[in-house]
N, C-alpha and C positions, 0 to 999 in steps of 0.2 A: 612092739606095741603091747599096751599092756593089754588083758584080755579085763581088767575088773574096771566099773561104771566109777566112773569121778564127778564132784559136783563140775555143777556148769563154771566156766572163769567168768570173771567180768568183762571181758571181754566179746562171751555170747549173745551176754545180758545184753550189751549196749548193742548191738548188732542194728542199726533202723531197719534192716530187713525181716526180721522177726516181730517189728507191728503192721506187718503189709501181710501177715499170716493168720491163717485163720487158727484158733484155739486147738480145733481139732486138728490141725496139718500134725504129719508126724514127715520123718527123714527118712530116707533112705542109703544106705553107704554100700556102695563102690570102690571096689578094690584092684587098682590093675598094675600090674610091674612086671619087669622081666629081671631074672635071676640067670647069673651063670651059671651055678653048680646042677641045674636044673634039666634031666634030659628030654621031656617032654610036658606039653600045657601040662595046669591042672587047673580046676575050676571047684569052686561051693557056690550050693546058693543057702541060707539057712533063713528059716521063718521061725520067729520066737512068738510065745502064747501070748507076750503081754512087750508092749514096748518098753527100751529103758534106754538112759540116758548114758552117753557116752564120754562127756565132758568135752574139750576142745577136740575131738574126732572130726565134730560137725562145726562147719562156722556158724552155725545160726542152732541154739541151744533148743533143739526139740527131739523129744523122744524116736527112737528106729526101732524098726520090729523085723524090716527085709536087710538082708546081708549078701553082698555078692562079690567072690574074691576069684579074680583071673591071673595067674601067673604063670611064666612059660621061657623056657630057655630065648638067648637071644637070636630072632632066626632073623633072616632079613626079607623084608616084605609083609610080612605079618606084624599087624599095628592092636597090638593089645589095649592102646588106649582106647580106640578106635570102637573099640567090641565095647568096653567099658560103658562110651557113650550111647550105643546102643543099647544095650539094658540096662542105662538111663530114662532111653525114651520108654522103655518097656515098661519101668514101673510108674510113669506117670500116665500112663494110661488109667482110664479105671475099670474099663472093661478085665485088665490086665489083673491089677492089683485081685478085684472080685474072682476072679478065676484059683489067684495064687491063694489066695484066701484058703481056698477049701480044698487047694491042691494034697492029694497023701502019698503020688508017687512022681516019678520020673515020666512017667506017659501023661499025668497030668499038665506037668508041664509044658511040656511038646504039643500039647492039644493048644493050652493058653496061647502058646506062640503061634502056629499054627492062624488060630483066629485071628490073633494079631495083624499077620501077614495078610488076609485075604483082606483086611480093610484100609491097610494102611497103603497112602499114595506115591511112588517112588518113581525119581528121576532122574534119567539115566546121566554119570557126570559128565559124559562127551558132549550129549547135544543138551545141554541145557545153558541155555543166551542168558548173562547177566544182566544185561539191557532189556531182557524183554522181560512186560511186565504179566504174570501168568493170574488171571483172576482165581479166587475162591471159587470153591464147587458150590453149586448154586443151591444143591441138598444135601446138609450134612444130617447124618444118623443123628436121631436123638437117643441121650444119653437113657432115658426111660424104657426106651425100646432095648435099647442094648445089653444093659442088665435083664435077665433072666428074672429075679426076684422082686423088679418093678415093673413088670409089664403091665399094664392097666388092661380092664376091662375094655375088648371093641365092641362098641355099640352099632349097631343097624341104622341104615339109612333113616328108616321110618319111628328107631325111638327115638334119633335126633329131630324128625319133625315134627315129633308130639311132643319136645322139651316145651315149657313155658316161657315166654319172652325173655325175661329177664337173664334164662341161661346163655341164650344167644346173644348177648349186647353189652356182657362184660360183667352180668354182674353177680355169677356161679349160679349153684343150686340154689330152690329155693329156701332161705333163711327161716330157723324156726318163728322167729318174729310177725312172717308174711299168713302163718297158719291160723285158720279161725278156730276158736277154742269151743264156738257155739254156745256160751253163757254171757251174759250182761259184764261187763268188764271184765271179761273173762282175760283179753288181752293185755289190758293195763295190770291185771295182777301175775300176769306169769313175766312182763319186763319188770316188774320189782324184785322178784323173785332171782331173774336173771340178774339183773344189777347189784344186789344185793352183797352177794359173792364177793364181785369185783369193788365194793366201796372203798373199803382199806385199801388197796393197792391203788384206787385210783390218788390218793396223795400220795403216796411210799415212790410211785413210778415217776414222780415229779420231782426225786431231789437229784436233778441231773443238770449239768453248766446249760445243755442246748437249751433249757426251759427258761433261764434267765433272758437271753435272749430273745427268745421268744414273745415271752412278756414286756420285752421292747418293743420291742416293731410291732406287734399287735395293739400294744396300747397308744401307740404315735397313729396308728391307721385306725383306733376308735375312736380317738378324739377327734379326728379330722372330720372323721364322716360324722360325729354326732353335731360338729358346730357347720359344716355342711349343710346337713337334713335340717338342724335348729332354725337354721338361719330363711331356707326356701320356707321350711314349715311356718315362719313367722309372717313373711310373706301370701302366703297364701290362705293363710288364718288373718291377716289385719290383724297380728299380734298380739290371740289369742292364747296361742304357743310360740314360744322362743327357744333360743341357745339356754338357759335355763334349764326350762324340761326336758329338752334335748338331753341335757347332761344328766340329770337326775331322773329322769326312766331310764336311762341306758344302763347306770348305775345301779339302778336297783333290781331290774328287771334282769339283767345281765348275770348279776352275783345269784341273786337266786336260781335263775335256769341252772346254771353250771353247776350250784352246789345238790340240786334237785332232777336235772333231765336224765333223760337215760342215753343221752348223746352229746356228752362236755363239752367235745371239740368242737361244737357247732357255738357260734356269736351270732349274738341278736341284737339288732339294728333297727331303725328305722328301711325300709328300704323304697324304690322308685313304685311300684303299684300300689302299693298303703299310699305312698303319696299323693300318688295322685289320687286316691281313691279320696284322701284329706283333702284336697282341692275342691273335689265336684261335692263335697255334702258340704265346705264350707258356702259354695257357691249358692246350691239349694236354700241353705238357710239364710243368707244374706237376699235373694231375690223373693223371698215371703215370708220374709221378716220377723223370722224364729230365732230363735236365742242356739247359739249356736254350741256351749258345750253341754248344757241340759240333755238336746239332743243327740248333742253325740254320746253322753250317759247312758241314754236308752240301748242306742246302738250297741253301746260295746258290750249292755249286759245281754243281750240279746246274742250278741256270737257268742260270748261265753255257754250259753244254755243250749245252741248249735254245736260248739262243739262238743262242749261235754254229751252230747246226744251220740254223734262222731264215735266219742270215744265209747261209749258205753257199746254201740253196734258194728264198733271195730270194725268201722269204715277205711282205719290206713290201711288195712290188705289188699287197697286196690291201688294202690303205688306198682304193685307187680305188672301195672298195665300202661307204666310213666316207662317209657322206652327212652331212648337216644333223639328220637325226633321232638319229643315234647321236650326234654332236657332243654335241647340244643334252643330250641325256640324258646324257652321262656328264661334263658342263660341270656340270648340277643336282645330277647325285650328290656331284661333290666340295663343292657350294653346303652341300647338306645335311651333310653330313659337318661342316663348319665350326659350322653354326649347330645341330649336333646338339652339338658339344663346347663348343661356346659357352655353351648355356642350361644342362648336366648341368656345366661349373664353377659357375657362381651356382647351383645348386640344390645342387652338394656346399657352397657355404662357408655356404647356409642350416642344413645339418646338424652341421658343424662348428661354426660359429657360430649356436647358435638362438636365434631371438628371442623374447624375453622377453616373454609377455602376463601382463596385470594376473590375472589368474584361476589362473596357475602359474609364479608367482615363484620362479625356483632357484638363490637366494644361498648355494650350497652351496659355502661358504670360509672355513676359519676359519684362526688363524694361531697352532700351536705354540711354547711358548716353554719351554725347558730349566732348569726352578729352579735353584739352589747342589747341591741333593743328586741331580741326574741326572734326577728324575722330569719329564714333560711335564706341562705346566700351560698355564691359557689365564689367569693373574692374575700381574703383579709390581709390584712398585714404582716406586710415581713419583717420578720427577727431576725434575718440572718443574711447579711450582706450578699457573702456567697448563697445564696439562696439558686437552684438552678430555676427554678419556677419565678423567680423576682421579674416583674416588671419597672419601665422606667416609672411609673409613678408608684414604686413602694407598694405594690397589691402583688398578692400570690392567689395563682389561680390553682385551687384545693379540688378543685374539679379535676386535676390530673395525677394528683396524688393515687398510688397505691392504694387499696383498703386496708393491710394494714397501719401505714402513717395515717391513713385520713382518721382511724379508732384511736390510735395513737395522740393524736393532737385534738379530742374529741369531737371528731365529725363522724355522719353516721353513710357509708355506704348505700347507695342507692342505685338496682338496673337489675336485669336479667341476669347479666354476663360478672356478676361481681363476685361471685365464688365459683366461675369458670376456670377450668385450667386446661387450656387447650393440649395439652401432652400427656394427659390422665389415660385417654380410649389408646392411642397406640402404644402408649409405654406398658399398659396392661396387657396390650396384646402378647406386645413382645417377652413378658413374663409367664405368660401363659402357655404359647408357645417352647420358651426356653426350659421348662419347666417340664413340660411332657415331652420335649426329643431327649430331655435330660437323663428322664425317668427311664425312656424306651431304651436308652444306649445302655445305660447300666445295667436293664433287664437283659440283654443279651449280653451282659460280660461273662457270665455263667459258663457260656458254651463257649469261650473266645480262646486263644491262646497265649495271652498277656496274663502275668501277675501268677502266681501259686494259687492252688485250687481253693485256698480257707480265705484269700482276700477276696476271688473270684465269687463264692458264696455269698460272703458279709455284701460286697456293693449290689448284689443282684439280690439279695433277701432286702436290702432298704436302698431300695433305688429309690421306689416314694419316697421315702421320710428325706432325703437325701437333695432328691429335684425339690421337698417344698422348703426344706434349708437354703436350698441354694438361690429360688426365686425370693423371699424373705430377706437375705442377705441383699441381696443389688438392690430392693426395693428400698431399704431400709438407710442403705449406701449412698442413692443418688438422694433420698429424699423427696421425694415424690409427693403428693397428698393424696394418693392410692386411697378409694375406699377401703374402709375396713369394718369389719361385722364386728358391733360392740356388745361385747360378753356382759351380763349385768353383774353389780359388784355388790347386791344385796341380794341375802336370801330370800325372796320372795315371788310370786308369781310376777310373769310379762305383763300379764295382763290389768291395768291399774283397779283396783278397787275388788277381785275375786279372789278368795280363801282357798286354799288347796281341795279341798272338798267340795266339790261341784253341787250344787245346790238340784236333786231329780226334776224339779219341775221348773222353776225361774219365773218367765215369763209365759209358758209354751202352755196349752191346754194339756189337758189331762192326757186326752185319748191318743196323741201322739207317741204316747210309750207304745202302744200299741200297734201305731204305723210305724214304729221302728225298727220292725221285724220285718219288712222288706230288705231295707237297705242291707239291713245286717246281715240278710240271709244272701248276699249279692258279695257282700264283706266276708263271711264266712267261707265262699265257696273260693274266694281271691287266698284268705291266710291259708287254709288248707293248700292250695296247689303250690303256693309258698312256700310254705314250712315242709310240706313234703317232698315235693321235688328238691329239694336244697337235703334235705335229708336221705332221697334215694342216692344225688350224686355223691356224697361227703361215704356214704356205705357201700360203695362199690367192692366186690370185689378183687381189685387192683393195688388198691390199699392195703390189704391186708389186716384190715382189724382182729382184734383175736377177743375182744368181749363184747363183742354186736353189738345190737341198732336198741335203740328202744320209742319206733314210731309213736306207738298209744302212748307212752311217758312222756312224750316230748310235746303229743298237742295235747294233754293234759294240761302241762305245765302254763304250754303257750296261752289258753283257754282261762286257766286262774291270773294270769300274770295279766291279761287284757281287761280284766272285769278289774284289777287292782289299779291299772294306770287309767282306764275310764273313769273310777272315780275321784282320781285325784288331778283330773285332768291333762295325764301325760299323754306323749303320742304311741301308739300302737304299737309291736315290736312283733318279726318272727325272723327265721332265720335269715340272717344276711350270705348269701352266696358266694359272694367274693372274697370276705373277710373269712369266712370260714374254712374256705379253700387255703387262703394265705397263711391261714394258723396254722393248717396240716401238714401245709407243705415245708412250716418254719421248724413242725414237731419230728421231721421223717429220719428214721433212724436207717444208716446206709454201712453196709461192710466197711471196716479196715484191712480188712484182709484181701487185699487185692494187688497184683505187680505191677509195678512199676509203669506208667503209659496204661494201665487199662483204670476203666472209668469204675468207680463200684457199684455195690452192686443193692438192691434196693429191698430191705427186711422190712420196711413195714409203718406205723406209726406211735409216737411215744404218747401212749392214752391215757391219760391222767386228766384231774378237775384243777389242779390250782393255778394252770397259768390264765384261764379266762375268769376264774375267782378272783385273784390278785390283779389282773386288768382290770374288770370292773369297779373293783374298790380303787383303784388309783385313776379313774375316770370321775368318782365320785369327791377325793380331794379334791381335784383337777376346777370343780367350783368355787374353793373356798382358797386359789391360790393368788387375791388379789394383797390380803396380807403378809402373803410369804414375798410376793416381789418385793411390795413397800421394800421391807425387813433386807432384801437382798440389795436396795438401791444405797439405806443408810451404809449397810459396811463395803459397800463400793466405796464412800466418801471417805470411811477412814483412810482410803489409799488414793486420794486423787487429790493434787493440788487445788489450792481455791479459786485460779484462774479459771480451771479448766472444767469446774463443776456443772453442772447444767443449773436453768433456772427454774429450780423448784419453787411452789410455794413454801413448801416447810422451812426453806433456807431464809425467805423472808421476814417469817415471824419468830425464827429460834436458833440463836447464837449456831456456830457451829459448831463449836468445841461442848455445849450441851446436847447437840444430837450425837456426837462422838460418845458422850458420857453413857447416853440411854442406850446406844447402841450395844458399849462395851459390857454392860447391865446384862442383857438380852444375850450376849453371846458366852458370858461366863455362866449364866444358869442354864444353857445351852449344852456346855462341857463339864457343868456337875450332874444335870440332867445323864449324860452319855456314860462320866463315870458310873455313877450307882448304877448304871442297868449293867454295864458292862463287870460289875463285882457281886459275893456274894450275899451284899447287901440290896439285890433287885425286888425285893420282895415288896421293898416300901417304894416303888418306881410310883404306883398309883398315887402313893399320899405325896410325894414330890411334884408329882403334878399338879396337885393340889394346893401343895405351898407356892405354885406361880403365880397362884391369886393372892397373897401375903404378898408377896414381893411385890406387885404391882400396888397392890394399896398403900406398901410402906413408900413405895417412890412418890405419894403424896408431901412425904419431907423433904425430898430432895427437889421437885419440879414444882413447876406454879402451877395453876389449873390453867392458862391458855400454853403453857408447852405441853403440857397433859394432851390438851384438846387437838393438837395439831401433830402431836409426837405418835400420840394410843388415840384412844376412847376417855369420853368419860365415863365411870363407872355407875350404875342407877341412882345412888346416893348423891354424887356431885353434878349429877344433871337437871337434879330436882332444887339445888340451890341458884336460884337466878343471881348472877351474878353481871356486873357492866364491863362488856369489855370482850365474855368469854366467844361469844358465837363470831363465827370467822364474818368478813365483810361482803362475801361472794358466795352463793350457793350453789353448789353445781349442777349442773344438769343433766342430764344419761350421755350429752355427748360431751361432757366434756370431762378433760385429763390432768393431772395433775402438775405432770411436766406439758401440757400444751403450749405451744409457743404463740399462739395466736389466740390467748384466752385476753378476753377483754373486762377489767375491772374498772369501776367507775369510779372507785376511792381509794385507787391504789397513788403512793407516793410519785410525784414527776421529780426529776433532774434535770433543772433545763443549761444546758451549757449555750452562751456565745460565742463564737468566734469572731473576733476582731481584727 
């Protein structure tokens, strides 16, 4: 053997046991053989000052620093490998290793072992039952203790009883965060100060694959919740606020906190006690007869001046007094909140949709139809021999028609029951249901013993997005007429006839800005224990953050961002709990160095600003993607036969081979767009965007103004030329869709076929 270091072969490189190792592991080699020419043992052990590398010595390519060679004539009974693996076990000790470490003689040695011996467990090989199964020792030495050079300070009974809460319940000493500075924002200026440091790294720390990810699944569960919250908030507002706002506070409010808090990993949401709390002051002002966002203008400026007061007297130092019991309880309330709005939508779409039992049948539908002389009639004449509805005297009774043929053959539905679908309430159920045992099975694949631990992860990190995939899918499959919450498809407020800017006074008297400092101060004391608590749990010590909390920065933020969405009439936002959990838990950074069957092991969280920055901004598309479908429906068509197409309106009024054309338009400035960025002509990416507006003007030569009108937009200039012909014959209305199959036009073309 040769005694000089070789590089490593590629075949150590590739070793998959060497990324189950930690960076710092080094080797150790063992030496054992028996020799003839040999008259008795001989033994080394040799400690080098610095590790080095051995080349193919070791199968797994890392540095050695312990040497241990036993060789010995051939005796019989005496098992040199035997010994070998024994001081094996010796240097994987680390009590061991720390001993040899500082070992300078031969007695040090014998001590090391020595120690060794008195803690180590040995059994004897006669009576030890393979069959039986011998439990772990129920206290094994910690390793802190056992090292000499980590022994920690032992503390007294009575300094652990005069620790402060928080040391006791998980969540270490107390943080310099928690400390009063005793000056006027004294607080807020020393987490800038702290933050500050940390701003650069907090992008730098974010160019890593987990974060990509991340920015999945966290943006799939902000959209859900924002058209969630939009949708109840619409409701409980009479559609003051909408899925709209929803999306665009969330959006704005969202990006900002993350680029400006002093705690990123925290998302802001809408959440279940602002809601409700939206409920009872919409209530308020609907039962005396107040203009309802005027005053809630007041309000919101009013916490704003609450909290900022908060901040300035570094009120969040009393989070050190939010234990595990308030945690725990205002974790359950938002629980309930969820599963209280949960069961009362399936018991609203029981009432909306009720079902139909055999003992009170309410086929209450019948289907008008307008004789020659204007009179309404439920009999006319049949066209159609086989007609199943044909009576022997040639009348059809229209009264049993469907609703849609009765609109069809223009008759006008008329009854209770005529946009009833008695299998709407249980086939929701059953989606709803399916949906969340879906979600729940996946959440525990994590821990299961099917599949490799990286598939295990992925279905257990998007079990949500996964179960509402998969209820979507059946729904969409069977076909259903499932309600659904309609996204609006212009920028503009829900509310008909109000401008972004909430007008301070409306309708309301004066003095009520002044009463608004109740409510607000009831609102104030609700977002602080919000945004606090969410913030004490997210800064646990368990976590392992390693550039702290920043309380005062956060309801700063909270506090500017409230007076910003009051007056633009969004809804409210502080931290959301669950989603902010699910971020950290999506960001946790876990050993790879760990053997084979053992689980690893838990470093900490990857803290960085841009994966709730870039969720928010893609929450904020997330509005304007009623044109990107359009866009994705035409070049579906250039790959589907023309049987098979669905029945749009656009296919009505424009050839198909020119919506193929405008299409292929769109999709080649699409791909010189992609080139130039992609070269190092990106400089001019801006003025190519710019030239999109050229190319659309110039496709005035190629299209007419009504394929224009039905294909794009018209442009401000060709809308101001009244022209006959151009405005479609149907105008739509917020519920209706483009591809709806039960849109009813009153001047659209008939084909009446006979059969004979």
């Amino acid at each position: 053997m040769s005694s000089r270091p070789q590089a490593p072969g590629p075949v150590g490189c590739q070793n998959p046991l060497q990324w189950k190792l930690s960076p710092e592991a080094e080797a150790g080699v063992v030496l054992a053989g028996e020799l003839g020419f040999l008259e008795q043992p001989l033994g080394a052990f040799v400690r080098l000052q610095e590790p080095v590398m051995l080349g193919t010595l070791i199968e797994v390519s890392l540095p050695s620093r312990f040497f241990c060679l036993l060789l010995g004539p051939p005796t019989p009974g005496r098992g040199y490998h035997e010994m070998g693996r024994a001081v094996a076990v010796l240097l994987s000790d680390q009590k061991f290793q720390w001993s040899v470490r500082r070992a300078s003689s031969l007695d040090d040695l014998l001590s090391a072992l020595d120690a060794f011996l008195e803690e180590v467990i040995v059994l004897p090989p006669g009576r030890w039952d393979p069959t039986a199964r011998i439990p772990p020792p129920k206290c094994l030495p910690s390793t802190h203790k056992r090292l000499p050079s980590q022994l920690p300070e032992i503390k007294s009974i009575s300094t652990l009883c005069g620790e402060p809460a928080e040391d006791r319940h998980g969540h270490g000493p107390l943080s310099p965060e928690l400390k009063r500075s005793g000056r006027l924002f004294g607080g807020l200026v020393q987490d800038l100060r702290r933050k500050a440091s940390w701003y650069p790294s907090d992008f730098l720390d974010a160019l890593h694959p987990q974060c990509f990810s991340a920015v999945l699944y966290i943006y799939l569960a902000t959209v859900t919740n924002a058209i969630t919250f939009g949708g109840l908030l619409g409701e409980a507002t009479n559609g003051a606020q909408g899925v709209l706002e929803s999306f665009l506070g969330t959006a704005v409010a969202g990006a900002a906190f993350c680029l400006t808090a002093g705690q990123p990993l925290t998302i802001l949401s809408s959440t279940g006690p602002v809601l409700v709390f939206e409920r009872l002051l919409f209530s308020f002002c609907r039962d005396h007869s107040l203009d309802y966002l005027p005053f809630r203008l007041w309000v919101g400026i009013w916490v704003a001046v609450f909290c900022l007061v908060m901040v300035a007297t570094e009120a969040s130092v009393l989070v050190r007094y939010f234990t595990r019991f308030t945690e725990e309880g205002f974790c359950a309330l938002i629980s309930l909140i969820f599963i209280y709005d949960a069961v009362g939508k399936m018991l609203g779409l029981a009432r909306a949709y009720p079902i139909q039992k055999m003992e009170s049948l309410a086929y209450g539908c019948i289907c008008q139809y307008p004789d020659p002389a204007g009179n309404e009639s439920q009999w006319t004449r049949s066209k159609d021999k086989d007609d199943i509805f044909s009576m022997d005297l040639g009348l059809t009774n229209v009264s049993l028609l469907p609703p849609p043929e009765c609109a069809r053959r223009g008759g006008y539905p008329r009854g209770p029951s005529c946009h009833t679908i008695p299998d709407i309430t249980f086939f929701s159920l059953l989606l709803f249901l399916t949906s969340f045992l879906f979600a729940m099975a996946l959440k525990h694949v994590k821990t299961g013993r099917f599949f490799p631990s990286v598939v295990r992860r992925v279905l257990s990190d998007f079990s949500s997005v996964l179960a509402i995939l998969l209820g979507c899918g059946l729904d969409a499959l069977l076909g259903l007429a499932t309600p659904k919450l309609m996204v609006p498809r212009e920028f503009k407020p829900t509310l008909p006839g109000r401008d972004w800017l909430v007008s301070p006074f409306g309708t309301n008297p004066w003095w009520l800005s002044v009463a608004a400092g109740l409510p607000a101060l009831l609102l104030s004391i609700l977002i602080f224990m919000d945004q606090q608590i969410t913030a004490v749990i997210l800064n646990r010590a368990e976590y392992r953050l390693r550039k702290g909390a920043g309380f005062h920065l956060d309801l700063f933020c909270v506090a500017v961002l409230t007076l910003l969405t009051s007056v633009l009439g969004l809804p409210w936002y502080v931290s959301a709990t669950v989603i902010s959990l699910a971020h950290m838990d999506s960001l946790r950074r876990e050993s790879r160095a760990c053997a084979p069957g053992e689980s690893p092991s838990f470093l900490g969280i990857r803290e960085q600003r841009l994966t709730g920055l870039v969720v928010f901004i893609l929450t904020g598309v997330s509005i304007f993607l009623a044109p990107v479908l359009k866009f994705t429906k035409r070049v579906q068509l250039l790959m589907m036969p023309a049987k098979h197409q669905p029945d749009l309106l656009l296919l009505r009024h424009v050839p198909l081979k020119r919506v193929h054309l405008f299409t292929a338009i769109q999709l080649a400035c699409l791909g010189l767009l992609w080139i130039i960025k992609s070269t190092p002509a990106a400089i001019i990416f801006p003025l190519m965007l710019l030239g999109l507006v050229g190319v659309r003007k110039a496709l005035e030569w190629v299209f007419s103004p009504q394929e224009l009108l039905w294909l794009d937009e018209l442009i401000p200039k060709e809308r101001s030329i009244p022209e006959k012909g151009l405005e479609p014959e149907y105008t739509f209305g917020e519920d209706d869709s483009e591809d709806s199959e039960l849109m009813y036009q009153p001047k659209s073309p008939e084909i009446n076929i006979s059969v004979n």
